[in-house]
Z-matrix of the N, CA and C atoms (Angstrom, degrees):
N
C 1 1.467
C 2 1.541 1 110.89
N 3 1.353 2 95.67 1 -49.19
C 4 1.633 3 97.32 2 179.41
C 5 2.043 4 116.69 3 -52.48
N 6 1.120 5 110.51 4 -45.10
C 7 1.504 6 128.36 5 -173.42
C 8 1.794 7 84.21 6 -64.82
N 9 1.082 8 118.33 7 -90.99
C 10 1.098 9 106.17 8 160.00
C 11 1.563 10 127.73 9 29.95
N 12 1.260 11 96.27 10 -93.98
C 13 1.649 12 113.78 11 -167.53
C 14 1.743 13 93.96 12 -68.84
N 15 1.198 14 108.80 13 -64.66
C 16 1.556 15 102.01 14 166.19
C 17 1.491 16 138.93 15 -17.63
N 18 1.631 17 103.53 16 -52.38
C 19 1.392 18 120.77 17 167.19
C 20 1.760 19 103.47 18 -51.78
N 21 0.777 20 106.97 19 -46.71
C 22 1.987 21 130.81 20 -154.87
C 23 1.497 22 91.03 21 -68.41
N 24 1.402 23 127.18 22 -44.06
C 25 1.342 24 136.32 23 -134.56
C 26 1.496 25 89.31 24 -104.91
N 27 1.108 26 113.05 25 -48.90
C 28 1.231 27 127.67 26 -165.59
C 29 2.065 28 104.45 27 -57.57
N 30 1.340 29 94.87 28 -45.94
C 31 1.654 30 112.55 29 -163.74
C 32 1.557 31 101.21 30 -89.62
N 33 1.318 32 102.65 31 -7.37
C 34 1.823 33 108.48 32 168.05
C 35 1.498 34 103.86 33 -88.05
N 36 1.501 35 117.12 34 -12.22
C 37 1.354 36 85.49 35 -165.19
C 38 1.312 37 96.01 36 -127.65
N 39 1.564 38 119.44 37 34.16
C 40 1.586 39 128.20 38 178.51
C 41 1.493 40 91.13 39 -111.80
N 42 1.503 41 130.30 40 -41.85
C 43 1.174 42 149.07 41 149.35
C 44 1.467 43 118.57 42 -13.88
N 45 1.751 44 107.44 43 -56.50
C 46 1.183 45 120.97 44 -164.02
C 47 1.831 46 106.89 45 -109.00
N 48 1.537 47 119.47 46 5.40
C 49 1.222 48 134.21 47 150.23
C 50 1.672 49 105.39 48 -79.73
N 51 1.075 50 126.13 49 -55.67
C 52 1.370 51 140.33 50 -169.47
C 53 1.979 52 112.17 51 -47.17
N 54 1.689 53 86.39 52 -44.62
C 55 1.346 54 75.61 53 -171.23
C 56 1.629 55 114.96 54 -121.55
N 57 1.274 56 104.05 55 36.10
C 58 1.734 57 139.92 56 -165.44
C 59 1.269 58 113.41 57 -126.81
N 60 1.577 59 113.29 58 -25.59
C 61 1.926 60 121.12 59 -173.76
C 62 1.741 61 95.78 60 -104.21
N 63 1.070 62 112.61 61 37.13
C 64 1.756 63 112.94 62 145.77
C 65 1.305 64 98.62 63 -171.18
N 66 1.536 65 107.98 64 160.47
C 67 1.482 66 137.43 65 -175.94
C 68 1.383 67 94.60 66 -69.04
N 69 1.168 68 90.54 67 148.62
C 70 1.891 69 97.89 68 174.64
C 71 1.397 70 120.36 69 -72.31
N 72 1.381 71 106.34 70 -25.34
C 73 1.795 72 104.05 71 172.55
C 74 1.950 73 92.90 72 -70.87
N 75 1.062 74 139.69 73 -59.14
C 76 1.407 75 137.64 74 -167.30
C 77 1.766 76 103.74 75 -69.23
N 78 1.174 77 138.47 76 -8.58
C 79 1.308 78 137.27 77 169.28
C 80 1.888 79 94.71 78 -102.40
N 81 0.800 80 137.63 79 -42.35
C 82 1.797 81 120.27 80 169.50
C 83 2.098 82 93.95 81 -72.34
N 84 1.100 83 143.51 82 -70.44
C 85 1.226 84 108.06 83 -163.23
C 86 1.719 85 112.41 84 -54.63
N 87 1.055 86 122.21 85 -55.77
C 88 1.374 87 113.92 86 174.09
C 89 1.136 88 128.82 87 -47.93
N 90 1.430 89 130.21 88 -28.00
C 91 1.315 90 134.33 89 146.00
C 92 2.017 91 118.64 90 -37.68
N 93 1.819 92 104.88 91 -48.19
C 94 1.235 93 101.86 92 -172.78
C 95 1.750 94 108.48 93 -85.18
N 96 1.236 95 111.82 94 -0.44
C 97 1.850 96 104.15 95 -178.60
C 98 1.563 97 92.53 96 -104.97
N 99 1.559 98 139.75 97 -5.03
C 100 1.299 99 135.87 98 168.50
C 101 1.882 100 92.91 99 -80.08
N 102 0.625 101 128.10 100 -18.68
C 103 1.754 102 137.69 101 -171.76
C 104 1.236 103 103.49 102 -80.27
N 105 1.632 104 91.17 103 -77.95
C 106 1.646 105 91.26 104 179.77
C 107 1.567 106 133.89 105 -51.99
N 108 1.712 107 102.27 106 -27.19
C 109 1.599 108 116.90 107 172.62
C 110 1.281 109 106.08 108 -44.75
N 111 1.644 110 105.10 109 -42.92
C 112 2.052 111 110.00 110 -152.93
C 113 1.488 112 88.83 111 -85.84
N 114 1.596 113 119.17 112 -42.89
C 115 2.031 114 95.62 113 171.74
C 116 1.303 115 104.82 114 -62.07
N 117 1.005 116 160.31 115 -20.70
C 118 1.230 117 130.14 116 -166.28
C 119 1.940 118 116.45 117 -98.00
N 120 1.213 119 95.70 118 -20.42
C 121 1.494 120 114.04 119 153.65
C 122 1.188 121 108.83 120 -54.81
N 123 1.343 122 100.60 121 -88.43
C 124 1.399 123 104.74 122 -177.23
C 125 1.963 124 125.93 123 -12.86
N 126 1.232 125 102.14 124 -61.03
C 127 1.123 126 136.49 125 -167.01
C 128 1.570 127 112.44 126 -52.77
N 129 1.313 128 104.57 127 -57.77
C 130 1.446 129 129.19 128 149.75
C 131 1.329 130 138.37 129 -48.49
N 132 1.595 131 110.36 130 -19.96
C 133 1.065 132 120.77 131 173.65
C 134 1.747 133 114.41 132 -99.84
N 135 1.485 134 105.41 133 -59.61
C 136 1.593 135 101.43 134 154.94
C 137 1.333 136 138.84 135 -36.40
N 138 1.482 137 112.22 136 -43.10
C 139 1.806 138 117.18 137 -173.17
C 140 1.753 139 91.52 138 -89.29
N 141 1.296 140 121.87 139 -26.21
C 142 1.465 141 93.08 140 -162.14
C 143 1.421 142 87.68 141 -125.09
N 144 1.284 143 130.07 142 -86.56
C 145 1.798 144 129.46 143 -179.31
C 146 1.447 145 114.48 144 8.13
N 147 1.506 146 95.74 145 -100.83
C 148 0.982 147 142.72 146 -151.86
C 149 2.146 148 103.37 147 -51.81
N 150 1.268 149 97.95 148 -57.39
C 151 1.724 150 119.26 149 168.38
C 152 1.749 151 96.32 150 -50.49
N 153 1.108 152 120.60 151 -61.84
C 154 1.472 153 108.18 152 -173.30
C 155 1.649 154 114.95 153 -84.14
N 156 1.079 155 121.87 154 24.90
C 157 1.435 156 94.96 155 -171.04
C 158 1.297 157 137.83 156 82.23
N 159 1.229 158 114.33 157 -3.91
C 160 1.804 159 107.20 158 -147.46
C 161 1.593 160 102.84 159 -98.84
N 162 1.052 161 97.32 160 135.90
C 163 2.102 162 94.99 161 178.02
C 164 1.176 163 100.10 162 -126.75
N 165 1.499 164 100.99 163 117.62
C 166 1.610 165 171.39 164 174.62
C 167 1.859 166 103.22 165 -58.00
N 168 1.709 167 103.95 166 -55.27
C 169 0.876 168 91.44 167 165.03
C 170 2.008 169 98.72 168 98.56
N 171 1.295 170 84.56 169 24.03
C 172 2.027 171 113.12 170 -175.57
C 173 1.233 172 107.68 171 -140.10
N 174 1.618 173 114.12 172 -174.69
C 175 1.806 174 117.71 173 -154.22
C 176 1.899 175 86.84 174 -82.31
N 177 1.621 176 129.99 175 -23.35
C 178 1.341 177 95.17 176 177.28
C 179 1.290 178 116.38 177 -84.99
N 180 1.869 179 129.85 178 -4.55
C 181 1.376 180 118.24 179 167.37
C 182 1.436 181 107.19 180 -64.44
N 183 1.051 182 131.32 181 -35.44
C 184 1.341 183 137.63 182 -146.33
C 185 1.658 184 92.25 183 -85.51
N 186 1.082 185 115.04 184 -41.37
C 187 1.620 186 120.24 185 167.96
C 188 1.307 187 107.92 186 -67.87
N 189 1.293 188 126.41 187 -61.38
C 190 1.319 189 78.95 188 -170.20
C 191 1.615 190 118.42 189 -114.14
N 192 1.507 191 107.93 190 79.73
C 193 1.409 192 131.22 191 165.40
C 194 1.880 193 92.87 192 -125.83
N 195 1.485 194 117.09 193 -47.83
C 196 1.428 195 101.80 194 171.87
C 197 1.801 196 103.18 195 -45.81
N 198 1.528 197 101.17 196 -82.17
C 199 1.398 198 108.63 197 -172.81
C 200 1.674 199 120.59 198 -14.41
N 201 1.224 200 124.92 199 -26.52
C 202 1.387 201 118.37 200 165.76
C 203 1.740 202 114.36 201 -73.06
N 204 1.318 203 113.05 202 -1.03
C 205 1.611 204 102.52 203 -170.26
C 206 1.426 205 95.25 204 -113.50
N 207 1.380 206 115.88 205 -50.73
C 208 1.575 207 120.13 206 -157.18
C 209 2.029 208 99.90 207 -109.65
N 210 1.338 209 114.83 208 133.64
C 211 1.465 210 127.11 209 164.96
C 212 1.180 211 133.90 210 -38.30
N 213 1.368 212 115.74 211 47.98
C 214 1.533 213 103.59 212 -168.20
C 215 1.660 214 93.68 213 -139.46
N 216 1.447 215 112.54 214 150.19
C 217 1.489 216 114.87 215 168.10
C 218 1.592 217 109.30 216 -66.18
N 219 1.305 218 108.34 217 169.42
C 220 1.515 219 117.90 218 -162.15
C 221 1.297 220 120.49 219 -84.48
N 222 1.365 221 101.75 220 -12.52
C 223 1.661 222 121.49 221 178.47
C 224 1.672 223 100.74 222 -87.52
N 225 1.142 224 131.36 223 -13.76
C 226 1.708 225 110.41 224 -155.43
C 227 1.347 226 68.49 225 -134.71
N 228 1.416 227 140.92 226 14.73
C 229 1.782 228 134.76 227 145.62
C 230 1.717 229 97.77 228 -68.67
N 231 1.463 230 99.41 229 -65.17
C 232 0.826 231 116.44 230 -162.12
C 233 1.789 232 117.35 231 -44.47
N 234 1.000 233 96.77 232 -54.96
C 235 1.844 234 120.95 233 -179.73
C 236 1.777 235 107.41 234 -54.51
N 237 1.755 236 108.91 235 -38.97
C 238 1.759 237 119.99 236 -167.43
C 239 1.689 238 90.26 237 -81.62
N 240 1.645 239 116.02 238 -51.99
C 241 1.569 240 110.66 239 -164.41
C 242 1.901 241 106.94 240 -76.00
N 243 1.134 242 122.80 241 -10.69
C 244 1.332 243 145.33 242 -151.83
C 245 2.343 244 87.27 243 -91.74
N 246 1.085 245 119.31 244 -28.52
C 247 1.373 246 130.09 245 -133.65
C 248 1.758 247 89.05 246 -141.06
N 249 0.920 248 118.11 247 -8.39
C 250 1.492 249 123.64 248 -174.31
C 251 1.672 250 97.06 249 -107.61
N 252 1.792 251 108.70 250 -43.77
C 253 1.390 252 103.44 251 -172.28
C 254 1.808 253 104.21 252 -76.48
N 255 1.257 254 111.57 253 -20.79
C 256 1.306 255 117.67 254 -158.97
C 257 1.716 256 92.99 255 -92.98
N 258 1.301 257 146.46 256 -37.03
C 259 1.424 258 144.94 257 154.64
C 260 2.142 259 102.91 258 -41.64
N 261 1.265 260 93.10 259 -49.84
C 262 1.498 261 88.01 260 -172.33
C 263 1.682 262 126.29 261 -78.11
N 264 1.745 263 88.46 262 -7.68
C 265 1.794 264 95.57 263 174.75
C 266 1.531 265 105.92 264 -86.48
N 267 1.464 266 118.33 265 -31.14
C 268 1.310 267 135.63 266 172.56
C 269 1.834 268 107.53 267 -45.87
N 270 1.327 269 124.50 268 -92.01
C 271 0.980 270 99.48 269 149.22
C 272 1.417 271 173.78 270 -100.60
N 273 1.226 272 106.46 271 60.67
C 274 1.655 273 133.60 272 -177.82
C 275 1.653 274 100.59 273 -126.65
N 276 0.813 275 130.45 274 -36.94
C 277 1.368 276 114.08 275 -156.62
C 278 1.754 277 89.75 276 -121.86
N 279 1.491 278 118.60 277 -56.08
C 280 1.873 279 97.84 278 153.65
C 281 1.974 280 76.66 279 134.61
N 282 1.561 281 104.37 280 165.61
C 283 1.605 282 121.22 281 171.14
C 284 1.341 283 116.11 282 -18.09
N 285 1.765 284 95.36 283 -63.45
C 286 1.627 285 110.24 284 -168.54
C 287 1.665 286 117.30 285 -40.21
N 288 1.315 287 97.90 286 -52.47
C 289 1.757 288 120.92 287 176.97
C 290 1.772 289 122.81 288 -39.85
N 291 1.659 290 70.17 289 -61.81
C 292 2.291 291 101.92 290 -172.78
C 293 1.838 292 77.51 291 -59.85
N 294 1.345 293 131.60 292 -83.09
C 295 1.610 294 114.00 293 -127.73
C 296 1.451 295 90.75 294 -82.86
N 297 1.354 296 141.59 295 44.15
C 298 1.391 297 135.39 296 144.20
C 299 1.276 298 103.44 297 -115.43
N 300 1.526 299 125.75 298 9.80
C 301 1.553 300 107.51 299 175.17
C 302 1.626 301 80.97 300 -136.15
N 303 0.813 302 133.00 301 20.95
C 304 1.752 303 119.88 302 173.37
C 305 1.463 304 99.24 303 -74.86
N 306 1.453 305 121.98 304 -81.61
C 307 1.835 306 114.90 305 -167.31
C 308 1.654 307 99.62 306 -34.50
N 309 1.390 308 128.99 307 -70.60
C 310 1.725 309 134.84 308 -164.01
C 311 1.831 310 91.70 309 -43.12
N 312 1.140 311 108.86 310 -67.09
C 313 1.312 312 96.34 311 -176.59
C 314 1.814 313 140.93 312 -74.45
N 315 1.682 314 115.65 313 4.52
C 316 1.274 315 141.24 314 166.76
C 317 1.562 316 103.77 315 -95.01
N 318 1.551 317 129.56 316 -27.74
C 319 1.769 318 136.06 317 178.05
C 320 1.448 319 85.43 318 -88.91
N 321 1.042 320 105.29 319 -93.23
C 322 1.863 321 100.12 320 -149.58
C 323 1.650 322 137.17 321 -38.74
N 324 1.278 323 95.26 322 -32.84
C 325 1.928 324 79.31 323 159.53
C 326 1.558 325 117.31 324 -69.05
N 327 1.391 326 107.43 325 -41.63
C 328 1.419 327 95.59 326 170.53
C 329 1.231 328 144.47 327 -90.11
N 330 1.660 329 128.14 328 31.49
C 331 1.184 330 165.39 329 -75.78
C 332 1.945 331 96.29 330 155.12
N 333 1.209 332 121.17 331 -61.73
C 334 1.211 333 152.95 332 162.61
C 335 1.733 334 101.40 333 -43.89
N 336 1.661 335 88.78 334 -79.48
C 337 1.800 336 91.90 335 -179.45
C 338 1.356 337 132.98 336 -53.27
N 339 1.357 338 81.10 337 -31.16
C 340 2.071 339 100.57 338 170.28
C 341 1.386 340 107.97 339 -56.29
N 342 1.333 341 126.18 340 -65.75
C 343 1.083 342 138.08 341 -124.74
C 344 1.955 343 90.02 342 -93.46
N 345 1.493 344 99.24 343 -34.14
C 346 1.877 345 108.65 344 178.28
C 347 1.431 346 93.47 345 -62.11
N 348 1.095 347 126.50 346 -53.59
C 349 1.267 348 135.51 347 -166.44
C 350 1.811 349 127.61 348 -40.67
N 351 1.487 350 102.42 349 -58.15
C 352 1.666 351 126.05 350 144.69
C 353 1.182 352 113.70 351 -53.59
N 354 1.426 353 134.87 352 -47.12
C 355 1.368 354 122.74 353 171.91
C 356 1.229 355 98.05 354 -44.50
N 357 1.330 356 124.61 355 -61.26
C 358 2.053 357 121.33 356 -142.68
C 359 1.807 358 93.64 357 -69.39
N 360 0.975 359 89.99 358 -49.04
C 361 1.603 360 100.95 359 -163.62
C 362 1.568 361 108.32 360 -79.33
N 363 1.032 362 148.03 361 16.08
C 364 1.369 363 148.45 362 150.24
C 365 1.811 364 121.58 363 -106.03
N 366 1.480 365 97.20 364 86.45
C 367 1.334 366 111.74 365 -176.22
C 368 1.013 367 124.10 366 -91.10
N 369 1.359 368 146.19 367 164.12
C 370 1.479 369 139.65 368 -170.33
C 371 1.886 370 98.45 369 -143.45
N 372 1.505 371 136.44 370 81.76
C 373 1.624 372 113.58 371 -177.20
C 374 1.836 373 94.30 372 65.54
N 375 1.291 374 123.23 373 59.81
C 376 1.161 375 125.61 374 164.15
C 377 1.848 376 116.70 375 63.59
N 378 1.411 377 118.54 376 -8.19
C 379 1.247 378 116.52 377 -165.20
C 380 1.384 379 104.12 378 -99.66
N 381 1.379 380 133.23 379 143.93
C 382 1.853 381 122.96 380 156.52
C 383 0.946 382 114.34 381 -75.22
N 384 1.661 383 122.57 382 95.71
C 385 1.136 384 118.09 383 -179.72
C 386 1.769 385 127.38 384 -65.02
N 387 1.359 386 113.93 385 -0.71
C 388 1.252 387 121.54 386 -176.61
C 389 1.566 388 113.66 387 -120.27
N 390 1.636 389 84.01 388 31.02
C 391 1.800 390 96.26 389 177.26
C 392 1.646 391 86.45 390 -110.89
N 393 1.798 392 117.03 391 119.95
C 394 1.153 393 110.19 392 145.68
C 395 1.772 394 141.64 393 -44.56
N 396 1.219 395 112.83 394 -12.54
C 397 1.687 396 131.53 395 -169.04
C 398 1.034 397 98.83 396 -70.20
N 399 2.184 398 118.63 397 -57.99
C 400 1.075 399 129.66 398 -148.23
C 401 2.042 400 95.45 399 -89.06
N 402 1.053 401 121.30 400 29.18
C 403 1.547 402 101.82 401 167.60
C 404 1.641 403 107.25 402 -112.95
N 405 1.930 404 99.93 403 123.32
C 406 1.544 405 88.01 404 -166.25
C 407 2.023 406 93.85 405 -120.25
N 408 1.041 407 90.09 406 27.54
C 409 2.023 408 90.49 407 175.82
C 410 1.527 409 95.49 408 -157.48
N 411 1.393 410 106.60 409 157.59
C 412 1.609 411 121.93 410 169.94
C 413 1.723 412 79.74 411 -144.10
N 414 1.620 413 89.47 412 129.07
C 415 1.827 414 92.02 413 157.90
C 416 1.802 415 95.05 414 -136.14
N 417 1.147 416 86.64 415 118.54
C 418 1.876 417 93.44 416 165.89
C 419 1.920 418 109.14 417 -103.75
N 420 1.152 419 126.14 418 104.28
C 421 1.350 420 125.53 419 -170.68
C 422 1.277 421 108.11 420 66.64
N 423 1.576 422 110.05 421 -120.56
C 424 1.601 423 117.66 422 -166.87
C 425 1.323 424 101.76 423 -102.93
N 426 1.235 425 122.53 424 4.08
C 427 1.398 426 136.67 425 171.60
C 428 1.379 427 125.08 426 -75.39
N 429 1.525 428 120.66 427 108.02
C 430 1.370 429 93.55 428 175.38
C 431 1.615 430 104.51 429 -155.10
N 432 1.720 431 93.31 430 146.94
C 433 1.713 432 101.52 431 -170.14
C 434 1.522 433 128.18 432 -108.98
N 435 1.209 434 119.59 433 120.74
C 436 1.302 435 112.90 434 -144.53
C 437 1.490 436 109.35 435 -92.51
N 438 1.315 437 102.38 436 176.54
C 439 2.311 438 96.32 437 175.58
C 440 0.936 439 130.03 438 5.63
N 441 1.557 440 108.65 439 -67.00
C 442 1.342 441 101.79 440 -153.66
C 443 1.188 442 87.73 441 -107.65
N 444 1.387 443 163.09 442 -53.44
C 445 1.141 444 127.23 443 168.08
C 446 1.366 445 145.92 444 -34.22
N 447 1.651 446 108.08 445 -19.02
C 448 1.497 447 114.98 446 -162.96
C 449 2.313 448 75.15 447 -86.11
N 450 0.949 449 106.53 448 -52.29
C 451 1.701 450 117.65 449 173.22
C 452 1.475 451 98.65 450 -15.83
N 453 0.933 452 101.94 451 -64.30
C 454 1.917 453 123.69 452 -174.96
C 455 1.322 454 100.28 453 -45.54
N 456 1.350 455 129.40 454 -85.57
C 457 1.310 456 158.23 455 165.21
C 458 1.421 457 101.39 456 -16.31
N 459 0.983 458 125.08 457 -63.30
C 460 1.459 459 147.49 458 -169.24
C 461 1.928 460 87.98 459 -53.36
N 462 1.203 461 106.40 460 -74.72
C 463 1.317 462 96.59 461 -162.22
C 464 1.767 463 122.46 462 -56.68
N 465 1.182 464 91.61 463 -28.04
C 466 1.340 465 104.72 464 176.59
C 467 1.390 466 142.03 465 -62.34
N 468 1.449 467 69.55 466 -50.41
C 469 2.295 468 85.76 467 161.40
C 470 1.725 469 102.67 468 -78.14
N 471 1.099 470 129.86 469 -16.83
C 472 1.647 471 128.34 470 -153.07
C 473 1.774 472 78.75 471 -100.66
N 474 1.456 473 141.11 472 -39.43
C 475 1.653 474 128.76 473 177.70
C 476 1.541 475 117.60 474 -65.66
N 477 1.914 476 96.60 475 -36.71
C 478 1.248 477 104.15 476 -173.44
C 479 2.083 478 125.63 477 -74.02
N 480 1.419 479 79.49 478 -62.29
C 481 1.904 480 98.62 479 154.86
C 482 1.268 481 106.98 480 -49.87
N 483 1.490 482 124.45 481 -77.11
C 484 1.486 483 128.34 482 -150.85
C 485 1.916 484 107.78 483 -57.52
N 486 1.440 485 83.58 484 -41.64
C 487 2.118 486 85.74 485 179.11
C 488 1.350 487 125.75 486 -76.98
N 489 1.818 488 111.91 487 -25.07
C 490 1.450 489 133.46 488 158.57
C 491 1.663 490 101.62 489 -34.14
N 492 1.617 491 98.13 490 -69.80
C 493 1.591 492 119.47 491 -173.06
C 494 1.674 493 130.61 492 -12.19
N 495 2.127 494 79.07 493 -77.96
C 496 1.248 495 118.08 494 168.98
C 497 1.742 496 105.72 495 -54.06
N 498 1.043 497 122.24 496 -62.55
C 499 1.489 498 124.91 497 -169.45
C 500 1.457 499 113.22 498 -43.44
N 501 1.474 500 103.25 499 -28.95
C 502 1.314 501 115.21 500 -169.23
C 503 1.614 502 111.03 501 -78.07
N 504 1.842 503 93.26 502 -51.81
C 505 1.355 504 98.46 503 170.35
C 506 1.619 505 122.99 504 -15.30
N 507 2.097 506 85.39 505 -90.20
C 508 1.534 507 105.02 506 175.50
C 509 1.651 508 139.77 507 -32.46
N 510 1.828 509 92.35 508 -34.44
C 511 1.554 510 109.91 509 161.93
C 512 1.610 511 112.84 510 -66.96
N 513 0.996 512 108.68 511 -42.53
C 514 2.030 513 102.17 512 -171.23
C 515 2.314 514 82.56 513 -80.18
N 516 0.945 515 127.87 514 -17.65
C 517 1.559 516 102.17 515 -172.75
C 518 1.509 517 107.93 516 -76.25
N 519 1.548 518 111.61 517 -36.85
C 520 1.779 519 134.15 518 174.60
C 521 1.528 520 79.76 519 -46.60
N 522 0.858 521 127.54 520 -54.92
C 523 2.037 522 108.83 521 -128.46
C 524 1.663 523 81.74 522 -100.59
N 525 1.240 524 114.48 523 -10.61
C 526 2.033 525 102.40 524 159.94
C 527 1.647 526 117.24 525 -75.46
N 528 1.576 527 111.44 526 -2.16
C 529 1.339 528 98.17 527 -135.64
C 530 1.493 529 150.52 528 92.11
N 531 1.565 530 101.29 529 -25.77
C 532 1.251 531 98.14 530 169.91
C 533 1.230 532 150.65 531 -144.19
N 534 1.077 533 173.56 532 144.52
C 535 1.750 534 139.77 533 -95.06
C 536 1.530 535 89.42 534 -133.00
N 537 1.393 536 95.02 535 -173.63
C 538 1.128 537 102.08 536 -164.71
C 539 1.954 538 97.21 537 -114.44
N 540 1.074 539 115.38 538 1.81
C 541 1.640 540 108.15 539 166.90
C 542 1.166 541 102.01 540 79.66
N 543 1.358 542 121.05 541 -138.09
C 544 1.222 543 137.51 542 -160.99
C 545 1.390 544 144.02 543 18.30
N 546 1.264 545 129.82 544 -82.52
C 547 1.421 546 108.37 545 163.16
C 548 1.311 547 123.06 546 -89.00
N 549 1.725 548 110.28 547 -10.34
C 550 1.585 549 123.15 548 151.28
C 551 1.314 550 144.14 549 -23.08
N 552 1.576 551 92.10 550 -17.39
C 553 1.398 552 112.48 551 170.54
C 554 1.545 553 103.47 552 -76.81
N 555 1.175 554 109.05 553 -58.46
C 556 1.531 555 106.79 554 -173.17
C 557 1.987 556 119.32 555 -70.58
N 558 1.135 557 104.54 556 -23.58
C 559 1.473 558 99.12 557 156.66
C 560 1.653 559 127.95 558 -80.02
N 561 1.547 560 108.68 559 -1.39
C 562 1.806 561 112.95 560 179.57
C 563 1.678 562 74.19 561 -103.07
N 564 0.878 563 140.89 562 -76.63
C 565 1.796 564 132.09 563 -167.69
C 566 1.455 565 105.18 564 -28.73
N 567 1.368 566 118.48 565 -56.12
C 568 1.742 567 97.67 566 -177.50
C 569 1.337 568 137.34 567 -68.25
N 570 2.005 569 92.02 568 -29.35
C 571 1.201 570 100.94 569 145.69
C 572 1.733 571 136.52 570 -43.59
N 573 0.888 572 106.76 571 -30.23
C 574 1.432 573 101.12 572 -168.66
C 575 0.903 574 123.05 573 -131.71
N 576 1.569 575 117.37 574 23.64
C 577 1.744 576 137.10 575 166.72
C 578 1.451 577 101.33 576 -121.49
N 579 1.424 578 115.56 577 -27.04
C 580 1.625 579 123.02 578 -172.61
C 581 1.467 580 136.96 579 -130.21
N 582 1.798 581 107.17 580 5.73
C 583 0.857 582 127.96 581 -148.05
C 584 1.330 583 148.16 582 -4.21
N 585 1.385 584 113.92 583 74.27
C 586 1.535 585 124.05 584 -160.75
C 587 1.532 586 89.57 585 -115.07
N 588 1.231 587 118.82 586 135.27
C 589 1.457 588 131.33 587 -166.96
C 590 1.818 589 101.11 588 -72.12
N 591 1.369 590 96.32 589 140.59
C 592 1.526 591 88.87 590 -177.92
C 593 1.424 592 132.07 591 -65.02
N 594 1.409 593 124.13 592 6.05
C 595 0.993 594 130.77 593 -174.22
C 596 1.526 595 125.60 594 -98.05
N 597 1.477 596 97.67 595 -16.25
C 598 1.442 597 127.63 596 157.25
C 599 1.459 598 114.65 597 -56.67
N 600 1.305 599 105.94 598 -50.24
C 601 1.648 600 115.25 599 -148.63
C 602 1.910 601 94.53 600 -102.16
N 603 1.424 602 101.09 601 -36.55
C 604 1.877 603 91.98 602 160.67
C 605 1.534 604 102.50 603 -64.63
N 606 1.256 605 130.85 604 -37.29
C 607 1.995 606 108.81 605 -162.19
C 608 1.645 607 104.92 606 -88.40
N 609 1.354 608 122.16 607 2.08
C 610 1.201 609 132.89 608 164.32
C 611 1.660 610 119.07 609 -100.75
N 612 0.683 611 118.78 610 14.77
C 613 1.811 612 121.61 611 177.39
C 614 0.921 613 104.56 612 -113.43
C-alpha cells in the first residue's frame, strides 16, 4: 500500500511540475501551436494520405491496412488505434510523455473527421471536387493527360504535398512542445530499452 501511494505521489507531483514549469500565458500559446500542428496534419492526411492509399508509415497507415480486415470507417480506426498508442505511452513512457501528446492526440482524429466530412459534402454536378480520387483528366492547353496518367500524377503530388504537409504538421507540434504521439511511442520504447536514437527507428518504420 505504502509503494503504492508513493507511486501515486510521485506521478502527482511530475504532473504538478508539468503543468507549473510555464506561465499560463506560455502554456495556452503552446497549447494553441500543439493544435494547430494536429490541423495541419490532419489536413494533410485527409486531402492527400489517406484518399490515396499511401502508408506513411503512422496511425493512418496502420489504419488503413487494419481497415481492409475489420468494418469500420477509417476515421473511428483512426481515433480507437490513435488512443491505444496514447494509453500505451501513458504507461511506458510515464505523465511527462502523455500531457505533450494529449491535445495532438484529442485534435487529430477529429481534425481528420472534419476534414472527411468537407470532402463528402463539397460537390460540384454530383462529383467531390476536393476528393483527389475523383480527378480523371488534366488538360493544360492542347495538352491533355488521361486516367491513368492523371492516376500517376495523382500519387505523386499526394507523397510529395501530402508528406510535405504532415512534416509540417509534426514540426509546428515540436515547436508547441508537443509531439505528435502515435507510433512515437514505439520509437521512444526502443529508445529506451535499446537505445537506438529515434531518428534511426523513425527512418526505419
Amino acid at each position: 500500500m505504502d509503494r503504492l501511494k508513493s507511486f501515486f505521489y510521485k506521478q502527482w507531483l511530475i504532473i504538478k511540475k508539468e503543468f507549473t514549469s510555464e506561465t499560463p500565458q506560455a502554456l495556452i500559446i503552446n497549447s494553441l501551436i500543439v493544435i494547430l500542428g494536429s490541423f495541419i496534419y490532419a489536413f494533410g492526411s485527409a486531402f492527400f494520405i489517406i484518399p490515396m492509399n499511401l502508408i506513411t508509415g503512422g496511425i493512418s497507415s496502420i489504419a488503413l491496412v487494419v481497415t481492409k480486415y475489420v468494418n469500420l470507417d477509417i476515421d473511428m480506426l483512426i481515433l480507437i488505434i490513435t488512443w491505444i498508442f496514447f494509453v500505451m505511452g501513458l504507461f511506458t513512457l510515464g505523465v511527462k510523455y502523455s500531457r505533450r501528446t494529449l491535445l495532438f492526440t484529442i485534435t487529430n482524429p477529429l481534425f481528420i473527421m472534419m476534414f472527411q466530412q468537407i470532402i463528402k459534402s463539397v460537390t460540384i454536378g454530383g462529383v467531390n471536387v476536393l476528393d483527389v480520387t475523383k480527378v480523371t483528366e488534366i488538360v493544360i492547353g492542347d495538352f491533355k493527360i488521361q486516367q491513368e496518367g492523371v492516376r500517376v500524377l495523382s500519387y505523386i503530388a499526394s507523397s510529395l504535398i501530402g508528406g510535405s504537409i504532415l512534416g509540417i504538421g509534426v514540426g509546428v507540434a515540436l515547436a508547441g512542445g508537443g509531439s505528435s504521439g502515435g507510433t512515437d511511442v514505439i520509437n521512444l520504447l526502443v529508445r529506451k530499452y535499446f537505445h537506438i536514437k529515434v531518428g534511426v527507428t523513425s527512418f526505419t518504420q
